[in-house]
N, C-alpha and C positions, 0 to 999 in steps of 0.2 A: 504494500500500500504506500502510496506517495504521498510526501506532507503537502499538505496546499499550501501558499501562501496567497492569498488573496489582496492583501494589502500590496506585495512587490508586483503583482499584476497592474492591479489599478495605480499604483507608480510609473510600473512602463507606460501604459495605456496613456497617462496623461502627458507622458515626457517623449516619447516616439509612438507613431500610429503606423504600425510595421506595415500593414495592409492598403493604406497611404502612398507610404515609403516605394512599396512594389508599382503601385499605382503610376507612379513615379517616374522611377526607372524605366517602364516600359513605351509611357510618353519621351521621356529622354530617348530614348533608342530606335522610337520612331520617326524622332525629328532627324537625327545624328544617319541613318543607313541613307534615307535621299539626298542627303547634302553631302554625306562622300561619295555617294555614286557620283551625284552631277561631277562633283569636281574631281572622280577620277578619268570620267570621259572628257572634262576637260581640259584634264594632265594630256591626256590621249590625243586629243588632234590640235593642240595647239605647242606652239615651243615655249609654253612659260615656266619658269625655272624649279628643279625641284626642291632647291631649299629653302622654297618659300611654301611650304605644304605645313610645316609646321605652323605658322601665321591659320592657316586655313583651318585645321585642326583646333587649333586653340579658340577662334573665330563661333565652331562649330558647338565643339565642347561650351563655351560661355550661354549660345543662345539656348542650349540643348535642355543646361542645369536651369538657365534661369524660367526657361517655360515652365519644365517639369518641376523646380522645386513648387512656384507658385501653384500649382495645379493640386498637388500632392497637401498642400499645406490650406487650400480654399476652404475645408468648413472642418478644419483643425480647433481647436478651444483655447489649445495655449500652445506658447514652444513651438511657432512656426520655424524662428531661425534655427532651432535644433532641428528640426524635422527637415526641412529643408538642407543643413548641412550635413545631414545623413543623405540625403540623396546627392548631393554635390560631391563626397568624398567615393562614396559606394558606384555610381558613375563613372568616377573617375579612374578607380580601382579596377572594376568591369573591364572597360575599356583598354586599361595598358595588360592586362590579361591576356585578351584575346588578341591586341597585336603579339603581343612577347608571343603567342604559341604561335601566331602567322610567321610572325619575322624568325622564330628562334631564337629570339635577345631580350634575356632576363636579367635584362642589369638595371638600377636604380643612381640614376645621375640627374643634374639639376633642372634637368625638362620636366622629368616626372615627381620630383619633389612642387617645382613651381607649379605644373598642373595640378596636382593633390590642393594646392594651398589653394591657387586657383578656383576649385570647383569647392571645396568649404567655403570660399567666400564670396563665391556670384550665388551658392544654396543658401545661406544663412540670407542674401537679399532677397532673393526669389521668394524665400519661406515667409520675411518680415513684409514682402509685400502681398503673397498671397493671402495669409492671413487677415488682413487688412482691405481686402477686397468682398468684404461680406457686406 
């Protein structure tokens, strides 16, 4: 038999909405696959440079976290900017995941430290404005 806690529930419950959170992430991810596709067809037929993809990327990532935190956080109670910077960090994490197993390069250097910081803190805005949008 498991102890309940009921009281650490209703803790979480009020300080992250996991099911939010998801809600979340899958609006982020739905904004984020059209807008790399567009821009890898347009890596594809044009000669514009590719070490400006990172610009693009980060471009992407900002609009991605700030939709989905606000979205995630719209009829939230309290703790939008946590909730939101749960989506912005978890995003962010996702993301350099599934390149690192595309690319094979699982290393941790100051792009992905600055995106990390990055997407905490376009979610912590996203969250303080979605919440606010009731």
């Amino acid at each position: 038999m498991g102890i309940q806690t009921p009281g650490f529930k209703k803790s979480l419950d009020e300080h992250i909405n996991l099911l939010r959170v998801v809600k979340g992430l899958i609006m982020a991810f739905l904004i984020t696959l059209p807008c790399f596709l567009g821009f890898a067809l347009f890596l594809t037929y044009t000669d514009f440079p590719e070490k400006h993809t990172y610009i693009a990327v980060l471009i992407t990532t900002v609009l991605s976290v700030l939709v989905a935190s606000a979205y995630s956080t719209k009829n939230v109670k309290s703790k939008g900017w946590m909730n939101g910077c749960f989506v912005g960090i978890l995003y962010v994490v996702l993301l350099y995941i599934a390149s690192s197993i595309v690319f094979l390069n699982f290393k941790v250097d100051v792009q992905v430290i600055l995106s990390v910081v990055i997407g905490a803190i376009v979610g912590c805005l996203g969250g303080i404005f979605g919440i606010n949008l009731r």
